[in-house]
C-alpha positions in Angstrom: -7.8 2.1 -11.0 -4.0 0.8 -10.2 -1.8 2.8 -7.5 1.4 2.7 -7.9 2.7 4.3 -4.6 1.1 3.5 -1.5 2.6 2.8 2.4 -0.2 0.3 2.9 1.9 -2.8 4.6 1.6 -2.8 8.6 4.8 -1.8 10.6 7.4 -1.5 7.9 7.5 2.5 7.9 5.6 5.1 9.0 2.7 4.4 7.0 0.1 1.3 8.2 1.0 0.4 12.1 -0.7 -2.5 11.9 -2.8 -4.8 10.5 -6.3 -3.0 11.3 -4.7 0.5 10.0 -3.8 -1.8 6.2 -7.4 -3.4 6.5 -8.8 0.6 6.9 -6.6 2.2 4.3 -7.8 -1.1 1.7 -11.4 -0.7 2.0 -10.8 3.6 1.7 -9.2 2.4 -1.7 -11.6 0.3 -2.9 -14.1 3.1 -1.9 -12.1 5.4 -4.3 -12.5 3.3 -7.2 -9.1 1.4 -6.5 -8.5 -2.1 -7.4 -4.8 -2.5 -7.4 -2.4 -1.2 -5.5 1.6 -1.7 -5.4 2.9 -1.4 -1.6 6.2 1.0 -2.0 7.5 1.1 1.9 10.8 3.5 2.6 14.1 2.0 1.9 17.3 3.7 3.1 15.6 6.7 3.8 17.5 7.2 7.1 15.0 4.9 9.5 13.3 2.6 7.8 15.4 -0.5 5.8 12.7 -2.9 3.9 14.8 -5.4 1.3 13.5 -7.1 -1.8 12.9 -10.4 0.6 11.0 -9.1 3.9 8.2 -6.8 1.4 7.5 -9.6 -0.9 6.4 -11.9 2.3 4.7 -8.8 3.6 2.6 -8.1 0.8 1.7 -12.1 0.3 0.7 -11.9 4.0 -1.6 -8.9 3.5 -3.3 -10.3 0.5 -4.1 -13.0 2.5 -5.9 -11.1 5.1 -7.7 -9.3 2.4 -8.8 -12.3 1.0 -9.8 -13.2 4.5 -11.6 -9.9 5.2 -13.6 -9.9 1.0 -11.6 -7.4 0.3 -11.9 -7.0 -3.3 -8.0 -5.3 -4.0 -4.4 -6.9 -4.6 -1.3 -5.4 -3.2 1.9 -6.4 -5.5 5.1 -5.7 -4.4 7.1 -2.2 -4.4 10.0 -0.2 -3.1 10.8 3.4 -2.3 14.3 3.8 -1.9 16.3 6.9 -0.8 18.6 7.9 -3.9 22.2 6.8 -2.6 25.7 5.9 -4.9 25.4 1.5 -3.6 22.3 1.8 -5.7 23.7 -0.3 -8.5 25.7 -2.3 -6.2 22.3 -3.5 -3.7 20.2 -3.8 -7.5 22.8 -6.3 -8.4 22.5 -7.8 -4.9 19.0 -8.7 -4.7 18.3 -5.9 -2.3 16.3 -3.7 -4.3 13.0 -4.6 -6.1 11.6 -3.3 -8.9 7.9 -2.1 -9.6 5.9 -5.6 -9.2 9.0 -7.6 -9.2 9.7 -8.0 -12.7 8.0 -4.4 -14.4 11.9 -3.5 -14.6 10.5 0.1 -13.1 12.7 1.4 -10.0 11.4 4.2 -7.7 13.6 6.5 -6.5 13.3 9.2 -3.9 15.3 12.2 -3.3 15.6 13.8 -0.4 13.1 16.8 0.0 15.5 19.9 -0.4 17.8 18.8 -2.8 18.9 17.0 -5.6 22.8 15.2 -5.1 25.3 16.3 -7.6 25.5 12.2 -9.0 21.6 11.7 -9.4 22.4 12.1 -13.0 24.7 9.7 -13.4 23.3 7.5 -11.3 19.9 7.3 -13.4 21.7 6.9 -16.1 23.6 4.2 -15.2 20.1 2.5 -13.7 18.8 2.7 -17.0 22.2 0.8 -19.1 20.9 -2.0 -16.6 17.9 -2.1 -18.2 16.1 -0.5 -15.4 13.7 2.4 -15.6 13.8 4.9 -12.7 10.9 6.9 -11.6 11.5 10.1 -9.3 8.9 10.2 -6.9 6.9 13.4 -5.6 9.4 16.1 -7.4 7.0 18.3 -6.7 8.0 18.3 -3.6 11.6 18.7 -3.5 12.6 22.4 -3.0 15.6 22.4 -5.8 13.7 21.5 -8.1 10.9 23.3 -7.1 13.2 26.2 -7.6 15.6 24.9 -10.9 12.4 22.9 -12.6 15.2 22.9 -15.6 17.2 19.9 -13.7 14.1 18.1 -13.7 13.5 18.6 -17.5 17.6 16.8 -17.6 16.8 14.2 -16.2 13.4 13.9 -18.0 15.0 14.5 -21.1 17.4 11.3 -20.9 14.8 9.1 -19.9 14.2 9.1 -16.4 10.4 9.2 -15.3 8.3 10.5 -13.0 5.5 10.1 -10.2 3.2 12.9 -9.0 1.4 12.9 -5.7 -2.7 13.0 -5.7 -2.9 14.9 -2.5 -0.1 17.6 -4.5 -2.7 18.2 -7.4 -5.5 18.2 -4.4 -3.4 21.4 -2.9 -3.0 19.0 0.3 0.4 20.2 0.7 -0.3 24.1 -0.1 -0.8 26.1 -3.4 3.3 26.3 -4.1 3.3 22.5 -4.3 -0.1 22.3 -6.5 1.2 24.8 -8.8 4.4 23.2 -9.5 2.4 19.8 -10.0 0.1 21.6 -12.5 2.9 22.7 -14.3 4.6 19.5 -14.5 2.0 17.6 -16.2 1.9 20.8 -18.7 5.2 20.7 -19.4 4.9 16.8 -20.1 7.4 16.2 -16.8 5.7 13.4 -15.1 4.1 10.2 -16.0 2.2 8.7 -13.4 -0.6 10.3 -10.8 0.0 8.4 -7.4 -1.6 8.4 -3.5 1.9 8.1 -1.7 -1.1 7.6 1.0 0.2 6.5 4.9 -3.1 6.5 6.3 -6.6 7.6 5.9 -7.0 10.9 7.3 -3.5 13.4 7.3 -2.4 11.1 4.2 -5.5 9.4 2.6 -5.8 8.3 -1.4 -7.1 11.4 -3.0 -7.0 9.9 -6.3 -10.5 11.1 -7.7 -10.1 14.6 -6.8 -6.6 14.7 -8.4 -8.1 12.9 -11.0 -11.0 15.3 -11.1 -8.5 18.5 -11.3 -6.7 17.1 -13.9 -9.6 16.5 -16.3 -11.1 19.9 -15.4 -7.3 22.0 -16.3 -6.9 19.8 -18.4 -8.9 16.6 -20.3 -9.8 13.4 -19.8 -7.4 12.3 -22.4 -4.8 13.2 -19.7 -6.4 11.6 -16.9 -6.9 8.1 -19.1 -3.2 8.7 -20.5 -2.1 8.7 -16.8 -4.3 5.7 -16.3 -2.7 3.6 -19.1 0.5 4.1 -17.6 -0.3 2.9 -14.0 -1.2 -0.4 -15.9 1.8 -0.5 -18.5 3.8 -0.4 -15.7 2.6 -3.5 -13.3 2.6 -5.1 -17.1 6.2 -4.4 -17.7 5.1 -2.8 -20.6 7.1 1.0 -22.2 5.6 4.2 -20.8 6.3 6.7 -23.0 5.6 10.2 -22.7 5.0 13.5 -24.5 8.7 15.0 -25.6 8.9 17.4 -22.3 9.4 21.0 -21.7 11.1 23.4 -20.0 8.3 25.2 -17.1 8.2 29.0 -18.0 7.7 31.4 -15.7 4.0 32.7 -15.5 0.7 32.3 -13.9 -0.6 28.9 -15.0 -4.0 27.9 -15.6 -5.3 31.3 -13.5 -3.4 30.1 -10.0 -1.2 32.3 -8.4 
């Protein structure tokens, strides 16, 4: 199983402190069936800065350790950057990094309550560079949770998206689960992640979100999710189900 969003690299952000905290968080991934996982510390987020340069040493220096420890996983190299209008500008600069360096995948994080009046563009404009961007947790932002519609935009003209494990799990209440639920319905997201900071408040919960999906779903959906996780670190298309707009009503029997 590939992960495509994890804070696993010590003292970048507020995921892994240190080395120990990586070396714990590794062996709870390998326990969860994980093999591969792409390191995605905060960018621009307001306190953490972590450029294209300083996470590609990182990650080589904490596959070293695993290799050190017999730690049978490989950490390639990610980003998640805070949505801001130098995107472009630091993309062209060398100061963002893509999905595994070369995937050509960009994550891209909103902030949690709202969605700024250029995202639009701005995604757009991401993807005339030949870059694909991937919104990460929308289940968790509160305007979209509210207007799911400017999700199914964006969706619409391309732009992907990542959904949070410990969201389908209910981690972060039944509001959040629901929405999640209804966003793989609706054929809004594309990828199942652990966003995982730690092993305990934030751990991997990937087989239980897995394990929800097939039950509400099948297990067509869980391998389709699968696929993608490893079309992506190939640089290969993801390309989903033509998406929907999320209509109002109980889903699934959840409230």
């Amino acid at each position: 199983m590939i992960d495509i969003h994890c804070h696993i690299l010590p003292g970048v952000d507020d995921g892994a402190k240190h080395n120990a905290d990586s070396i714990q968080m590794a062996q709870s991934a390998v326990s969860q069936g994980i093999n591969t996982i792409i390191a995605s510390p905060h960018h621009l987020n307001g306190s953490y800065n972590n450029t294209k340069d300083d996470i590609i040493a990182a990650v080589d220096q904490l596959n070293k350790k695993l290799n050190e420890e017999s730690i049978p996983l490989t950490i390639l190299p990610g980003q998640e950057t805070r949505i801001n209008g130098e995107m472009l500008t630091d993309l062209d600069n060398g100061e963002l990094l893509p999905l595994n360096k070369t995937s050509g995948y960009l994550f891209v994080e909103l902030p949690s309550n709202h969605v700024p009046r250029y995202t639009k563009q701005l995604l757009f404009d991401l993807q005339l560079k030949d870059i694909k961007p991937i919104i990460v947790h929308p289940e968790r932002n509160q305007e979209l949770i509210e207007n799911p519609n400017i999700l199914y935009d964006l969706v619409s003209n391309g732009t992907l998206t990542q959904v949070t494990a410990a969201s389908v799990a209910g981690k972060f209440g039944k509001k959040i689960r629901k929405f999640s639920l209804q966003l793989i319905e609706a054929n809004l997201t594309h990828f199942i992640a652990s966003d995982a900071h730690n092993t305990t408040s934030r751990g991997f919960v990937m087989q239980e979100a897995y394990g929800i999906i097939k039950e509400k779903f099948d297990t067509s959906t869980v391998y389709w999710f699968m696929e993608n996780a490893q079309y992506l670190v190939n640089g290969d298309h993801v390309i989903g189900d033509q998406p929907e707009r999320i209509k109002n009503k109980k889903f699934l029997g959840l409230f």
